[in-house]
VOVEX-384659 format. One line per field, with one value per atom (N, C-alpha, C): residue in one letter; x, y, z; atom name; residue number from 1. Coordinates in steps of 0.2 Angstrom, whole numbers. Layout:
// VOVEX-384659
type <- a ...
X <- X ...
Y <- Y ...
Z <- Z ...
atom <- CA ...
seq <- NUM ...
// end
This chain:
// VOVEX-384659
type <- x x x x x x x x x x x x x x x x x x x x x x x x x x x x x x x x x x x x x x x x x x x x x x x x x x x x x x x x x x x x x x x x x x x x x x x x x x x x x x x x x x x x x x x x x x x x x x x x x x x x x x x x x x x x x x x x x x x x x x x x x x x x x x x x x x x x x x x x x x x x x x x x x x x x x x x x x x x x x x x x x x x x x x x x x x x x x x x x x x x x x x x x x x x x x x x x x x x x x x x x x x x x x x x x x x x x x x x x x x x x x x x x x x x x x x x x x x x x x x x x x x x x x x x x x x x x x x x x x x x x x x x x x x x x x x x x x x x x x x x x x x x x x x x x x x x x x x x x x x x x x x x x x x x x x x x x x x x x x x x x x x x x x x x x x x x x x x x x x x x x x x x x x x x x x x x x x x x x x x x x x x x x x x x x x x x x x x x x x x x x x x x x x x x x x x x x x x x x x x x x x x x x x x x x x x x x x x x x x x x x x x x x x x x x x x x x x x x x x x x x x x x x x x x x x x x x x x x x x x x x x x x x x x x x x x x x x x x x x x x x x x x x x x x x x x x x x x x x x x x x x x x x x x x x x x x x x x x x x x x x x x x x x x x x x x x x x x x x x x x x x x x x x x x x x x x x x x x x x x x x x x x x x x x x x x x x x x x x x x x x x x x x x x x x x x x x x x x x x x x x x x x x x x x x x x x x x x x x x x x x x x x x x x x x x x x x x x x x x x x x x x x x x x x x x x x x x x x x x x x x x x x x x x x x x x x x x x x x x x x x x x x x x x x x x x x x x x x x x x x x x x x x x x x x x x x x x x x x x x x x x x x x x x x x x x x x x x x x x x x x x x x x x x x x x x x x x x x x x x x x x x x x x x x x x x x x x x x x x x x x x x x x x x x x x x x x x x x x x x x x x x x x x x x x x x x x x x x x x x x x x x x x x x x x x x x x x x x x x x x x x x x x x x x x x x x x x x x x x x x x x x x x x x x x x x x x x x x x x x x x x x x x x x x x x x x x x x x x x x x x x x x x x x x x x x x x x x x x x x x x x x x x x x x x x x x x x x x x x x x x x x x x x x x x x x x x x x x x x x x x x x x x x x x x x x x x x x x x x x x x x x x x x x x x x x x x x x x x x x x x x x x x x x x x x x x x x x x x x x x x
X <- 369 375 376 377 378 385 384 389 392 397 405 405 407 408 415 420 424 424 425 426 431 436 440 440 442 444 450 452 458 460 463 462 463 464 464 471 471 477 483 478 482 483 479 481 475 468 462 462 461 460 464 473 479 477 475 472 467 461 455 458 463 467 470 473 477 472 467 461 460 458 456 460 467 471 473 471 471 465 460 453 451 458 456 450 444 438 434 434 431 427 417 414 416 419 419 415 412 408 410 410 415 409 408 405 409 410 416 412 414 412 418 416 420 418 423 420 422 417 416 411 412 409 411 418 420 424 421 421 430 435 441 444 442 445 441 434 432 435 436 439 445 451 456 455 450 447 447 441 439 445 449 456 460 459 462 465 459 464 460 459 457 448 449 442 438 439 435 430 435 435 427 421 417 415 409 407 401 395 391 393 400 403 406 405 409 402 399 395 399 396 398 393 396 391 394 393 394 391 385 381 382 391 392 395 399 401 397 400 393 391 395 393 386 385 379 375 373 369 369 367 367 362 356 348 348 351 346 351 358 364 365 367 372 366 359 355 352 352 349 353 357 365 366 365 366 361 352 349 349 352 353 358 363 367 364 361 358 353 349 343 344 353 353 352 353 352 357 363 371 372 371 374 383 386 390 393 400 405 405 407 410 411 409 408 416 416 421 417 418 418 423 424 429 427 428 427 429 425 430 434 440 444 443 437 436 429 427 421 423 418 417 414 419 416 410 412 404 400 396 390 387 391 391 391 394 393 389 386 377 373 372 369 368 372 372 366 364 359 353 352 347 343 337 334 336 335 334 343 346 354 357 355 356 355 352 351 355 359 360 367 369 379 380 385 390 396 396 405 411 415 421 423 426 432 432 433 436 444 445 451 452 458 462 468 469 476 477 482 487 492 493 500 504 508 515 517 522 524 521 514 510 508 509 510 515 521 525 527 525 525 523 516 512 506 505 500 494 492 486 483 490 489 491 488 491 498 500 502 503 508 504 508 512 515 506 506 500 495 493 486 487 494 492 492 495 493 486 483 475 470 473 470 471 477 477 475 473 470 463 458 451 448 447 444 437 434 430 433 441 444 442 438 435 441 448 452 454 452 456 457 462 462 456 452 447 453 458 461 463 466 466 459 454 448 447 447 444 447 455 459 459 457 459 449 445 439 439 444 445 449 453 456 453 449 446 441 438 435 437 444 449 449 451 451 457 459 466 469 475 477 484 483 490 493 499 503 506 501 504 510 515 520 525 525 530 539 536 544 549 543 546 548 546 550 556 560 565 565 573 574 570 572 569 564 559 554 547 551 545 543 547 546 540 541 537 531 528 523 519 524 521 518 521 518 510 510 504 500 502 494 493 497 496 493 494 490 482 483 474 469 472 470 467 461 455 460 457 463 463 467 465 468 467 469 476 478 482 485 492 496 500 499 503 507 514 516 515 513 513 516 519 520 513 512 506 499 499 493 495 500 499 501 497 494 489 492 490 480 477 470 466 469 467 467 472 473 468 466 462 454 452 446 442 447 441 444 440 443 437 432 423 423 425 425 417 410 404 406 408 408 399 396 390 387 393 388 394 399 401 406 400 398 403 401 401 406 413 418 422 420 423 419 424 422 423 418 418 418 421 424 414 411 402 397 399 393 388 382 378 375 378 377 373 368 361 364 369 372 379 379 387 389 394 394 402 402 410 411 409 410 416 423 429 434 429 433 429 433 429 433 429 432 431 436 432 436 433 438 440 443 446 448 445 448 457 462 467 470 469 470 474 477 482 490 494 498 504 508 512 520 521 524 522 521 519 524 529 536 533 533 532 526 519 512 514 519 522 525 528 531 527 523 517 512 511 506 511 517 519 520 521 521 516 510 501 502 502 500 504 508 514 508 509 506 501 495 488 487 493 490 487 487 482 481 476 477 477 476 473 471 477 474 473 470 468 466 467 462 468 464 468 472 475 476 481 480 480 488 491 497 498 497 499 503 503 507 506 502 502 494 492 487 485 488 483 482 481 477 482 485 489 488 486 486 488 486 488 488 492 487 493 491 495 492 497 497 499 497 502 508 514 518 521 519 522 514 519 514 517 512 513 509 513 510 510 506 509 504 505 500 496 490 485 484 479 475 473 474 473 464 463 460 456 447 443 439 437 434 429 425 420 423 428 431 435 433 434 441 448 454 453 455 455 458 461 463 459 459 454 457 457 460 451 453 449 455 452 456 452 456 453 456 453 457 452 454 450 448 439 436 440 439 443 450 449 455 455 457 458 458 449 452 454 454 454 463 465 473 476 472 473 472 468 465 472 472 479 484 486 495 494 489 490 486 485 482 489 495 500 504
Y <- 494 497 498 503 508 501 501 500 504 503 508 508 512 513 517 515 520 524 529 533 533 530 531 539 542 546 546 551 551 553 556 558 553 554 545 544 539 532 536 537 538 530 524 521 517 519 517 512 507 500 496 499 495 497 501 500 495 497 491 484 484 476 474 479 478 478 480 478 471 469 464 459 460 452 454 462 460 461 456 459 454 449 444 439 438 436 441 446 453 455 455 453 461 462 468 470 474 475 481 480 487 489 493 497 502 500 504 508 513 517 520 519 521 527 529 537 533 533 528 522 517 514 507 508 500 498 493 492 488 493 491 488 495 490 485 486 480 473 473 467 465 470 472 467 470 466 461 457 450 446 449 445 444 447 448 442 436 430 428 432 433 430 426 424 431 436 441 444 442 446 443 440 435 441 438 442 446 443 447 452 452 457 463 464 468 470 478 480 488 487 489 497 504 509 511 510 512 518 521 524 533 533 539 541 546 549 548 545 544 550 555 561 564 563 565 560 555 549 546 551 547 545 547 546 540 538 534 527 528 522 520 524 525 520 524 522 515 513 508 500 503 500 497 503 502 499 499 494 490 483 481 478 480 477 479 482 484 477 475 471 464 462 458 453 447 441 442 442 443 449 455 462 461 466 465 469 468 471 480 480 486 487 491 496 499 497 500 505 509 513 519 516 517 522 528 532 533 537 538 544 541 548 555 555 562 564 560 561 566 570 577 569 570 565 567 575 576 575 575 576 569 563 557 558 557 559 561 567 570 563 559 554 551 549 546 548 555 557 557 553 552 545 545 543 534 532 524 521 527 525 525 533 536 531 527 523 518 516 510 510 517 516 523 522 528 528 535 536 536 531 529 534 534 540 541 547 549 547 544 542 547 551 554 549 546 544 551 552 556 553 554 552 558 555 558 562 558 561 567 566 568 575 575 581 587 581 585 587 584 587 594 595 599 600 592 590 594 595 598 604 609 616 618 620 619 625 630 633 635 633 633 640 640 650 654 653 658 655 649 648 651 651 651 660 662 670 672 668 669 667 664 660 666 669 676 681 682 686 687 679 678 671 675 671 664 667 662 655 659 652 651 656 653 652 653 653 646 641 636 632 628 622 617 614 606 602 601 595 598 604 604 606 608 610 603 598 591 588 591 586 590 597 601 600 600 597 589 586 577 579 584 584 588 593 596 591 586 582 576 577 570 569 564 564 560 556 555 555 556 557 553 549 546 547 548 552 545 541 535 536 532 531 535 536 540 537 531 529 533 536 539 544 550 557 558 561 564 567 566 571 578 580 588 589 585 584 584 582 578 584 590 597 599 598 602 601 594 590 591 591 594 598 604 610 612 607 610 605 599 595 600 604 607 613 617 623 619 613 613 609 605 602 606 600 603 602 607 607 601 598 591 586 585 580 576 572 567 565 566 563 555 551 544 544 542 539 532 531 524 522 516 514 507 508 503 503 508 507 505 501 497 502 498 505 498 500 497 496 493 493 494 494 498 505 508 515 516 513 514 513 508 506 508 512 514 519 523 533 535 531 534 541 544 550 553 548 552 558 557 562 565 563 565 567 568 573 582 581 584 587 590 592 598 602 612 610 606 607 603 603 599 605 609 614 612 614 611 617 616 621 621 617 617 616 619 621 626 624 629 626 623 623 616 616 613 606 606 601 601 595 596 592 593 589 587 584 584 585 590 590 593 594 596 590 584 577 572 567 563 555 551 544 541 536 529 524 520 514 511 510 502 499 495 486 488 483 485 478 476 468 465 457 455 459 457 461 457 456 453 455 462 465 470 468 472 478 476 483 488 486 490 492 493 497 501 497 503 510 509 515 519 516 520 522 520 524 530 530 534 538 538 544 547 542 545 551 547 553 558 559 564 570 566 570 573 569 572 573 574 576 573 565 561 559 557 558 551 545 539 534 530 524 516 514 505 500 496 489 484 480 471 470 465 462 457 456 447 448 444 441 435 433 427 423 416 413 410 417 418 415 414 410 413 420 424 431 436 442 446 451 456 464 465 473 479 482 490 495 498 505 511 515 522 527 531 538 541 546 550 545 547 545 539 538 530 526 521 514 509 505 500 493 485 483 475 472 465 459 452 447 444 445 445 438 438 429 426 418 415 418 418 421 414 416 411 406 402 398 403 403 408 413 416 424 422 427 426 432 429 433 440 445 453 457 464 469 471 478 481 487 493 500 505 508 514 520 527 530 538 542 546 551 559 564 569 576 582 582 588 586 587 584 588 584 580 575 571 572 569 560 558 553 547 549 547 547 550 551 545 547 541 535 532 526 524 526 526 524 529 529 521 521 514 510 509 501 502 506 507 502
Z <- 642 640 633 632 623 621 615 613 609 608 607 598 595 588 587 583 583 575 572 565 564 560 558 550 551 546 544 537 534 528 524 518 515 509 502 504 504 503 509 516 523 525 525 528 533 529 534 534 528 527 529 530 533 542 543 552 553 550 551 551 545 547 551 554 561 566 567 570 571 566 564 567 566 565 574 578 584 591 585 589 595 593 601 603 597 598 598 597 600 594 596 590 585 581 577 570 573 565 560 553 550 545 544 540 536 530 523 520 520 513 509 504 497 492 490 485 479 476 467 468 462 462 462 465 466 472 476 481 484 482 483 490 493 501 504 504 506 502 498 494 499 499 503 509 514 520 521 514 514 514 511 507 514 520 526 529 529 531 536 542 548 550 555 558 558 562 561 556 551 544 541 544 542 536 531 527 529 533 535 542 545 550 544 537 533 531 532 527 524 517 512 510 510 510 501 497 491 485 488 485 483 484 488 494 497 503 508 512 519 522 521 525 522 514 510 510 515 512 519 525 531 531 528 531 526 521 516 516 519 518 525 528 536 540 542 548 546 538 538 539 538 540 546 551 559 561 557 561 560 555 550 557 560 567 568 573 579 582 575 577 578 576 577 584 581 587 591 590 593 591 592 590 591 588 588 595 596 603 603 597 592 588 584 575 577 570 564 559 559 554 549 543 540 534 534 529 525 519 512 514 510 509 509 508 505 511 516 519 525 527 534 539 544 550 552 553 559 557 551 550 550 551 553 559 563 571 574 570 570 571 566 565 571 575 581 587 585 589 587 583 579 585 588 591 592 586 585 587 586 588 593 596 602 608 607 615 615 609 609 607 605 603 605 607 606 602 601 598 604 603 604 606 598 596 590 588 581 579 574 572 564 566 559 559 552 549 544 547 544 539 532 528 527 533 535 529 524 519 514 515 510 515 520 525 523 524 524 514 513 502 504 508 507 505 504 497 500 505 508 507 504 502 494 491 485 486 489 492 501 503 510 515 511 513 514 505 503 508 508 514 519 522 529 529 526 525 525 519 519 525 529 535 539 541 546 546 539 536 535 534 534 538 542 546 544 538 535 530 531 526 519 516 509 505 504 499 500 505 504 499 497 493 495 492 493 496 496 499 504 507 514 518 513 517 520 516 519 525 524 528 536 535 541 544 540 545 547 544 547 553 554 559 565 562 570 575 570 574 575 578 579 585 589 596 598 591 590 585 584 577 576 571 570 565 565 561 556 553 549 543 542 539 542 549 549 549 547 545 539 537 528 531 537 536 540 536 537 545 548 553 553 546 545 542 542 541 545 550 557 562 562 566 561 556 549 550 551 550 556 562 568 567 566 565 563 558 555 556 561 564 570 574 581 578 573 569 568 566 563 569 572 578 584 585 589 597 603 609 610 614 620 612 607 604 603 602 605 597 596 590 594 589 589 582 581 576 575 569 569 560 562 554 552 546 546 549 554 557 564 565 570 578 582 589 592 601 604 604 603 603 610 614 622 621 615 619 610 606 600 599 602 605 611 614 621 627 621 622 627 627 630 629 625 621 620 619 619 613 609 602 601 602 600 605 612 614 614 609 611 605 602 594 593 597 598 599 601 603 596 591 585 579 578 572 565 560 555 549 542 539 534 536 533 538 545 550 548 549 546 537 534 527 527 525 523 519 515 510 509 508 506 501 495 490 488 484 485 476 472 466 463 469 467 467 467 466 462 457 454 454 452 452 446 443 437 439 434 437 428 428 422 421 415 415 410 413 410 408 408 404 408 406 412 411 419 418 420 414 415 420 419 422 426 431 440 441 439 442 435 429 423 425 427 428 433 439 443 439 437 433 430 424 423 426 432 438 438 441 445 439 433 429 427 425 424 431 436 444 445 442 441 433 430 423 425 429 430 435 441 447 453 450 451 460 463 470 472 472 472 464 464 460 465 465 468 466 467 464 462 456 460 451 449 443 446 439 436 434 435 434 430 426 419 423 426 428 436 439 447 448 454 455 461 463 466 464 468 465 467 464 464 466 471 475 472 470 470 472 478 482 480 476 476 477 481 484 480 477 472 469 470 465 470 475 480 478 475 475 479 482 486 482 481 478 481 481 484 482 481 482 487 489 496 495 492 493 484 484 478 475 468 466 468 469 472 467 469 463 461 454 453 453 453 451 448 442 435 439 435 435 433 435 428 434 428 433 432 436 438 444 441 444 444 450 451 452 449 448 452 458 459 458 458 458 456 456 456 449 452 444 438 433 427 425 425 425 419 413 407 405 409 408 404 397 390 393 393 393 399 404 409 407 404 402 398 392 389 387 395 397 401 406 409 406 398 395 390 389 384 386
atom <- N CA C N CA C N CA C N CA C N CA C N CA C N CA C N CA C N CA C N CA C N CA C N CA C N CA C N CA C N CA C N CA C N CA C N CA C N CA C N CA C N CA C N CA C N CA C N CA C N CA C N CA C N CA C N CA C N CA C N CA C N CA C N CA C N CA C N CA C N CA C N CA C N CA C N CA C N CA C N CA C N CA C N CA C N CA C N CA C N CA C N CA C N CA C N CA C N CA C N CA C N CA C N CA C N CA C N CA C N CA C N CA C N CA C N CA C N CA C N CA C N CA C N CA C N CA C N CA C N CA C N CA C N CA C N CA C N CA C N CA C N CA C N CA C N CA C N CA C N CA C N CA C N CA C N CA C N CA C N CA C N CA C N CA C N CA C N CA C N CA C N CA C N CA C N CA C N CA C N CA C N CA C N CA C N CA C N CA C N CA C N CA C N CA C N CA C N CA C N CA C N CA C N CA C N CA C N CA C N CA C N CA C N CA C N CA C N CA C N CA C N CA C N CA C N CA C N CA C N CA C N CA C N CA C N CA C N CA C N CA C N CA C N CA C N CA C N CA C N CA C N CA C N CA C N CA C N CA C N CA C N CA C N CA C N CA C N CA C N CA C N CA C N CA C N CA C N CA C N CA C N CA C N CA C N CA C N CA C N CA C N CA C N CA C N CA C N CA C N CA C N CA C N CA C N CA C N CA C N CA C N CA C N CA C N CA C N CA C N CA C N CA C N CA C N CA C N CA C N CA C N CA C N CA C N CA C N CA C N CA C N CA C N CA C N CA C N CA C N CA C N CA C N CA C N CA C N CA C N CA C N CA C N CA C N CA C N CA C N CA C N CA C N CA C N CA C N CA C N CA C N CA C N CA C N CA C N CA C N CA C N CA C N CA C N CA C N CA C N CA C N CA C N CA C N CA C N CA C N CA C N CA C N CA C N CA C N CA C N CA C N CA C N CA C N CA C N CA C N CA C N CA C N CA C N CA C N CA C N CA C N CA C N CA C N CA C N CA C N CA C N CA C N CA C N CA C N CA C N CA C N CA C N CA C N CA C N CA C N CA C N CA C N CA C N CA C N CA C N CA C N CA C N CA C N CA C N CA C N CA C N CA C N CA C N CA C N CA C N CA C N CA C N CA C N CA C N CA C N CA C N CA C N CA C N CA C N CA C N CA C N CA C N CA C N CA C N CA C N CA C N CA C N CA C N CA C N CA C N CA C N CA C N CA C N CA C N CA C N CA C N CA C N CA C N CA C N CA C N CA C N CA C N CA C N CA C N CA C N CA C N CA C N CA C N CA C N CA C N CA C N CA C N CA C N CA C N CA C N CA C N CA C N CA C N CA C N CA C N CA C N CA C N CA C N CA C N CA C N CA C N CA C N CA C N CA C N CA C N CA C N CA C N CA C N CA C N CA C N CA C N CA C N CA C N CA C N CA C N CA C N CA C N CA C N CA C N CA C N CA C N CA C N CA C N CA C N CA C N CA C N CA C N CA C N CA C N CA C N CA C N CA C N CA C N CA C N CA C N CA C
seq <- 1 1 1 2 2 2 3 3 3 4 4 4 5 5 5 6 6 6 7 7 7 8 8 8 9 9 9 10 10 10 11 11 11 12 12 12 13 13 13 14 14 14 15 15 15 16 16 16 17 17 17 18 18 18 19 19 19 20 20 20 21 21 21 22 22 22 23 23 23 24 24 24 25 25 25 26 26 26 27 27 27 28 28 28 29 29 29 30 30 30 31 31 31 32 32 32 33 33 33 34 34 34 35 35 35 36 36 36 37 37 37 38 38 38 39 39 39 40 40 40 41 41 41 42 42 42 43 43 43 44 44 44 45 45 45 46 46 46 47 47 47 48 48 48 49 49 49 50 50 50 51 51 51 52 52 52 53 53 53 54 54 54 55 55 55 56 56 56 57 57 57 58 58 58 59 59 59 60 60 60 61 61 61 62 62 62 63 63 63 64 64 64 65 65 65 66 66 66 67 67 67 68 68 68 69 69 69 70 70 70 71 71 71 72 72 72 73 73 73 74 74 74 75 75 75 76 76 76 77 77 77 78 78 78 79 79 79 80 80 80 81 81 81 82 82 82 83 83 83 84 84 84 85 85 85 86 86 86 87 87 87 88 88 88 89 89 89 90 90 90 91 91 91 92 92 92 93 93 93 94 94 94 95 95 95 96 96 96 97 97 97 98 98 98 99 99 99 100 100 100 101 101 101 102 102 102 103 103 103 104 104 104 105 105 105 106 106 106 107 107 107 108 108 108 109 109 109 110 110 110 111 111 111 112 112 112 113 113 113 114 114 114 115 115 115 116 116 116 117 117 117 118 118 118 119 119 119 120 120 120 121 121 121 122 122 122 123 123 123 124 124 124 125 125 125 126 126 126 127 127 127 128 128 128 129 129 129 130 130 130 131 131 131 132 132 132 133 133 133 134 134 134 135 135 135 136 136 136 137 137 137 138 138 138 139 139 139 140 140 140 141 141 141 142 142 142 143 143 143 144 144 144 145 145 145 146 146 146 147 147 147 148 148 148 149 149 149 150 150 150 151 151 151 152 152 152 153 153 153 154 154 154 155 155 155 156 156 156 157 157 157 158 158 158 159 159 159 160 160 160 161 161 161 162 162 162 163 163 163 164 164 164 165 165 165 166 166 166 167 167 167 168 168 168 169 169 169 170 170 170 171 171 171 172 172 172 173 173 173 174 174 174 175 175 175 176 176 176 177 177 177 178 178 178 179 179 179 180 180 180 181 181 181 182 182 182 183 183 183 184 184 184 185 185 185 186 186 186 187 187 187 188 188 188 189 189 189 190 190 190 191 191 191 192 192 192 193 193 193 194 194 194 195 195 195 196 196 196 197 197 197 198 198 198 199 199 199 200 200 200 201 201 201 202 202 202 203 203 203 204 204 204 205 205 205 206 206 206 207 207 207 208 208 208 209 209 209 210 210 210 211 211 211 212 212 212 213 213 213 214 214 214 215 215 215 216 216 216 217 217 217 218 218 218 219 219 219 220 220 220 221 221 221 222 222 222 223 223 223 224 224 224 225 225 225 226 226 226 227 227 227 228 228 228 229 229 229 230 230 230 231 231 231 232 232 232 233 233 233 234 234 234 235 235 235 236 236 236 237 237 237 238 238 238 239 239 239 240 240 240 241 241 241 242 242 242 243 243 243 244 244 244 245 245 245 246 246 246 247 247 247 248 248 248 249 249 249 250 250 250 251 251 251 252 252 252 253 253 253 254 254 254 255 255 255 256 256 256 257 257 257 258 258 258 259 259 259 260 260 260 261 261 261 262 262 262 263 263 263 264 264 264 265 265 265 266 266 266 267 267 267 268 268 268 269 269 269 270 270 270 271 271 271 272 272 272 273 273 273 274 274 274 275 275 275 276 276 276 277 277 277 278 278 278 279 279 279 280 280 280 281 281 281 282 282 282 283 283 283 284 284 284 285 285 285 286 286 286 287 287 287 288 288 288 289 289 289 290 290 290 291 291 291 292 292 292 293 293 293 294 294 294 295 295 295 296 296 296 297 297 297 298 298 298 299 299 299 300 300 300 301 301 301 302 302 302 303 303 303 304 304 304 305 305 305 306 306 306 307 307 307 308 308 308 309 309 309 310 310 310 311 311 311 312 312 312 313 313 313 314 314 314 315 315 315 316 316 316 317 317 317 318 318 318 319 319 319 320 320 320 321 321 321 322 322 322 323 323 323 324 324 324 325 325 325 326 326 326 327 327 327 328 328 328 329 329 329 330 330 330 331 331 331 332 332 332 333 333 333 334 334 334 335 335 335 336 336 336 337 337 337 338 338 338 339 339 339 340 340 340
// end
């Protein structure tokens, strides 16, 4: 019997790492393996993860792909990965796979037919987190009057924005789609948002609202969906294209010293991401006084912030932000504004 893998997909800071948790704290004994990948160089959700609390959460059921976009590095990261589980003693029940923000599902999925794999897992399901609010901003079209005109108009799509190109190929190879945060939209808001997941969505796919992630794990663990064999029905805006790269986004990270006032770096994110357009900052700091680690996750101009787990013996205190956003991003000025 194959066993089951699911993909979580979803643009930057939808919500992927807050589902894997809800996973996690309801996975019953159920052996679950996650495999992370991150766009950068610093392995924030995974940390995120560990800090979880949860029996599941062991260290060697958490592997880490950091080399890059999984979607460009399935041969050299992904498969060595999956044998890596596969070979074990105890293999696990069920893959998690949680991708970067910025990663093309299918050509991961691909991977699955890849001989050494193919007899031994299947895809689940595709999972798209959608951030509701950031739907309904728009944030996916830099204009979305103008897009969808260009869309009626050209068939091949070339005029898109990079961040709806990305978000509208995570959605045609979705199998379900949750519409996370939907606490946040407005009455008049929520037709809007409809609109444009039924406009980009592959036929047959399935919307759930969810706040935090949280969704019954019967109806999120076992779709028997067979993704891989069923490619030709999940269209991708780079079928056909030999490589793909993601050079319309960049990432850094930086040391910002300890941080006395958590509300005060709030305020200065939310103005830096305002200034520079910024799509993603994350990562942890130090609070003088406090004796555990301090969270950071922002979306654009919503930050969310909280303290997870006591810093551990041998970790050395520090903050520490990863900073993402399209190329060309000034980040002498970013650095700056958040060490001011």
């Amino acid at each position: 019997m194959k066993i089951p893998a699911t993909v979580i997909t979803g643009f930057l800071g939808a919500g992927k790492t807050t589902l894997v948790r809800h996973i996690l704290a309801n996975a019953n004994g159920k052996r679950i393996a996650l495999i992370i990948n991150e766009f950068g160089d610093v392995g924030v959700d995974r940390e995120v993860i560990n800090g979880c609390g949860f029996e599941e959460c062991a260290d060697e059921d958490v592997m880490e792909l950091a080399n890059g976009c999984i979607c460009c590095t399935v041969a050299d990261d992904f498969l060595p990965t999956m044998a890596k589980l596969l070979n074990r003693e105890n293999p696990p029940e069920h893959i998690v796979i949680e991708t970067s923000g910025l990663a093309l599902p299918k050509p991961l999925v691909k991977a699955f037919n890849w001989p050494e794999i193919r007899s031994k897992v299947t895809v689940d399901g595709v999972i798209a987190v959608v951030d509701a609010p950031a739907v309904a901003a728009g944030r996916f079209a830099d204009d979305p009057d103008k897009v969808q005109a260009v869309r009626e108009g050209d068939e091949n799509l070339d005029h898109h924005s990079p961040l709806e190109e990305v978000f509208e190929d995570q959605l045609l190879c979705a199998d379900l789609v949750l519409l996370n945060k939907s606490d946040l939209l407005s009455a008049e808001d929520r037709p809007k948002v409809m609109e444009v997941l039924n406009r980009e969505m592959r036929p047959g796919a399935k919307v759930v609202e969810t706040v935090k992630g949280a969704i019954d794990l019967k109806v999120l663990l076992a779709m028997d969906a067979a993704v891989e064999d069923d490619l030709d029905a999940r269209p991708s805006h780079h079928d056909g294209d030999d490589d793909h790269d993601h050079d319309d986004f960049e990432s850094f990270s930086l040391i910002i010293g300890d941080v006395t006032d958590p509300a005060a770096l709030e305020e200065k994110i939310k103005a830096v991401t305002i200034a520079h357009d910024i799509l993603r900052v994350k990562g942890f700091v130090n609070v003088p006084g406090k004796s555990m680690r301090h969270v950071i996750q922002a979306v654009g101009p919503r930050v969310d912030r909280y303290f997870d787990r006591p810093w551990q013996d041998g970790e050395k205190p520090g903050s520490h932000l990863v900073v993402i956003g399209q190329t060309g991003m000034d980040r002498d000025a970013i650095t700056a504004a958040l060490n001011a």
